[in-house]
VEXVO-209769 format. One record per residue (C-alpha): residue number from 0; x, y, z. Coordinates in nm, 2 decimals, padded with zeros to 4 digits. Example, Ala and Ser with C-alpha at 12.3 -4.5 7.8 and 13.67 -1.06 7.14 Angstrom:
<pts>
   k      x      y      z
   0  01.23 -00.45  00.78
   1  01.37 -00.11  00.71
</pts>
This chain:
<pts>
   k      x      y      z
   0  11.06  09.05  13.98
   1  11.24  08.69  13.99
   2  11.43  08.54  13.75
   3  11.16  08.30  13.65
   4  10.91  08.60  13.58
   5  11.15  08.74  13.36
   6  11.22  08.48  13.17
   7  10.85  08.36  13.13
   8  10.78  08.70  12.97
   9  11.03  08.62  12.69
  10  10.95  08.28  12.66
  11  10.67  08.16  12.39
  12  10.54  07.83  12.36
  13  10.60  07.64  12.01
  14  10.25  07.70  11.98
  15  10.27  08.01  12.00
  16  10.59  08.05  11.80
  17  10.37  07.86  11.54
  18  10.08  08.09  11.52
  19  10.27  08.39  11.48
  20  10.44  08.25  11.18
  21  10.15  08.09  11.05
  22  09.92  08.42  11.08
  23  10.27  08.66  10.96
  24  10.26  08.47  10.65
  25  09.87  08.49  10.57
  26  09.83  08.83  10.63
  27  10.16  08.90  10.38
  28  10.03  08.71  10.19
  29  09.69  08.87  10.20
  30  09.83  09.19  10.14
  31  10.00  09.09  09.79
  32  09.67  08.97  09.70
  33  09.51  09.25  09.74
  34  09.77  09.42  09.60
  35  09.73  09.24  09.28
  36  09.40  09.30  09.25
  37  09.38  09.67  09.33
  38  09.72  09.72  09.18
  39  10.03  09.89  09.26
  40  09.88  10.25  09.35
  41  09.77  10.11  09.70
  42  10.12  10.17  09.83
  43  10.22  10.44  09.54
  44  10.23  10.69  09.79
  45  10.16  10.98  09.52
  46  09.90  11.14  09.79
  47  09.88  11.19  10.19
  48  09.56  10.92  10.12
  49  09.79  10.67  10.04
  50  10.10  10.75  10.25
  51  09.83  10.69  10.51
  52  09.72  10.34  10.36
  53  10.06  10.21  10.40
  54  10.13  10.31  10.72
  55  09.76  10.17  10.83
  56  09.84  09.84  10.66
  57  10.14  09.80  10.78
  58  09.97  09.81  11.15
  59  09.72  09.59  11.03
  60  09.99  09.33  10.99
  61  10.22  09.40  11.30
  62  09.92  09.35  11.50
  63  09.83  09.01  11.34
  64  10.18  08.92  11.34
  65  10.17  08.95  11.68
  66  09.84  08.74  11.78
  67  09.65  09.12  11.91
  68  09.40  09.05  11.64
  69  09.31  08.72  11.52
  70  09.37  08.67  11.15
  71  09.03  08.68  10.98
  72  08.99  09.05  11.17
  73  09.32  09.15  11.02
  74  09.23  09.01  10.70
  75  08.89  09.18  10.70
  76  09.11  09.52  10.80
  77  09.30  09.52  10.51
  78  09.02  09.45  10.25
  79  08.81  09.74  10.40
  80  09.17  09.98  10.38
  81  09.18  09.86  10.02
  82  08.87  09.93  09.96
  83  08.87  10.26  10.10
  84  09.17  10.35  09.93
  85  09.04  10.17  09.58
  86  08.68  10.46  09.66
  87  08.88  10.73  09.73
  88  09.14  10.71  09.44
  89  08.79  10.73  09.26
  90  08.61  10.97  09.39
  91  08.96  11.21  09.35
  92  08.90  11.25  09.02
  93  08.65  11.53  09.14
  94  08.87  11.81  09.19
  95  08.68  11.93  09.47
  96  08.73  11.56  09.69
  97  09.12  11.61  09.56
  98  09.16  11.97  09.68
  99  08.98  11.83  10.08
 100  09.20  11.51  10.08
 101  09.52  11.62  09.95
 102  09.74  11.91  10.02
 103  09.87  12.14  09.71
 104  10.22  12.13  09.55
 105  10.41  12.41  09.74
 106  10.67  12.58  09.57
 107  10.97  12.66  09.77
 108  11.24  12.74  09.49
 109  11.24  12.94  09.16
 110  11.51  13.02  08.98
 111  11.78  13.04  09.23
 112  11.52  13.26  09.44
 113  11.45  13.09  09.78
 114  11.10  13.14  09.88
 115  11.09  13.24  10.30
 116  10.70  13.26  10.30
 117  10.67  12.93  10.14
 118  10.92  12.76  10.39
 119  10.73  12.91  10.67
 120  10.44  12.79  10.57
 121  10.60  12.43  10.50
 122  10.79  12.48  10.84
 123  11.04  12.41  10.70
 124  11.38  12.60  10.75
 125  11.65  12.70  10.47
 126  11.88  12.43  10.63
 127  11.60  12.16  10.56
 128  11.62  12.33  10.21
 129  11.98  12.29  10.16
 130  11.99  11.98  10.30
 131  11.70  11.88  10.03
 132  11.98  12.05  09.77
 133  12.24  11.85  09.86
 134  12.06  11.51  09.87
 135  12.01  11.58  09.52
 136  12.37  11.63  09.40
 137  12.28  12.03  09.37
 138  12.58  12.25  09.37
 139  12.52  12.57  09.40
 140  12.14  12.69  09.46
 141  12.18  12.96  09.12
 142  12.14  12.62  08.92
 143  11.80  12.53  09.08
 144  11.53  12.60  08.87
 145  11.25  12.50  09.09
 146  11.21  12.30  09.43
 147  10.85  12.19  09.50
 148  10.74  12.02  09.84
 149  10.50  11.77  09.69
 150  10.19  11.62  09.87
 151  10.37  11.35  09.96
 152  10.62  11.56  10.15
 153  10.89  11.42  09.90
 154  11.08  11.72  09.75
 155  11.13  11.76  09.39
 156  11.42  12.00  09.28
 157  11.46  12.07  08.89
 158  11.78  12.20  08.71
 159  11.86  12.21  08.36
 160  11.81  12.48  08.10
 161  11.59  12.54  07.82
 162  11.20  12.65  07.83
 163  11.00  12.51  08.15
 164  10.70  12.28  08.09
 165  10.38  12.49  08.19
 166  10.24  12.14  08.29
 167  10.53  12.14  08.53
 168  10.37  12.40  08.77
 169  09.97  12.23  08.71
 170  09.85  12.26  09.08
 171  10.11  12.39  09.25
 172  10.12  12.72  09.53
 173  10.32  12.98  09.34
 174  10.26  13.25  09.60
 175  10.51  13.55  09.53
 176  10.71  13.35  09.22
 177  10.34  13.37  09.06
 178  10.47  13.72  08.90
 179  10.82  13.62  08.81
 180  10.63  13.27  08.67
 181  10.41  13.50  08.43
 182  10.69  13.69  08.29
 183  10.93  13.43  08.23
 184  10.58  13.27  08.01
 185  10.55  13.60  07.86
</pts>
């Protein structure tokens, strides 16, 4: 390949240049509308739904941005992701539709007690645990009440002392804790 070649595939024309700025901006700009009309839970990321929404949309714009799709297709791609994401926000309020589109809470930690089959079934490993631990300022595992992998994949670890919320646990794959769970109720 010559010199010239290379250089030419680098090289955009102001015109270009101007397009992709000109289309980078609409779409952004779409997107915040959109935003403001559906609100804020389009990119909450509280469910695997929307984790997927904000990946998707931020596609959507890349690919504008970049002059692949022209900017009324992108446009029209976003609305119909909002849109889809505005029905099924909705139609989760069915617990059935929740329990297909979203995984379950999983607990991994309870009182101290590392759960293996719970990990395992996260694939996770202990070190992914500890590492989890450490991110959140944890010093010794003992002082862990619970850990939860949520269905977001964030992790949620609890410490403190005094009585545990039921609420706390609404949803969430107890598996073997279950037991411990009931008695520490009791």
């Amino acid at each position: 390949m010559a010199w010239s070649d290379l250089a030419q595939r680098f090289a955009a024309s102001t015109t270009d240049l101007l397009v992709v700025v000109v289309a980078t901006v609409a779409i952004y700009l779409w997107v915040i509308l959109c935003t403001r009309v559906l609100g804020l839970r389009s990119f909450a990321k509280m469910s695997a739904f929307d984790f997927a929404m904000t990946i998707a949309t931020g596609s959507v714009i890349a690919t504008v941005a970049l002059g692949t799709v022209p900017l009324t297709g992108g446009m029209t791609a976003v609305a119909v992701l909002f849109g889809a994401q505005f029905g099924v926000a909705w139609l989760r309020r069915h617990a059935a539709v929740n329990r297909f589109l979203d995984n379950q809470p999983l607990l991994l930690l309870y009182e101290g007690r590392i759960i293996d089959e719970h990990l395992a079934r996260a694939r996770l490993t202990r070190g992914d645990l500890m590492g989890k631990l450490r991110a959140a300022g944890v010093c010794e595992v003992s002082a862990v009440r619970l850990v939860v992998l949520e269905t977001t994949g964030d992790t949620s670890v609890i410490t403190g002392s005094g009585p545990l919320d039921p609420a706390m646990l609404d949803g969430v794959v107890l598996g073997e804790a279950a037991a411990d769970i009931a008695r520490d109720r009791a």
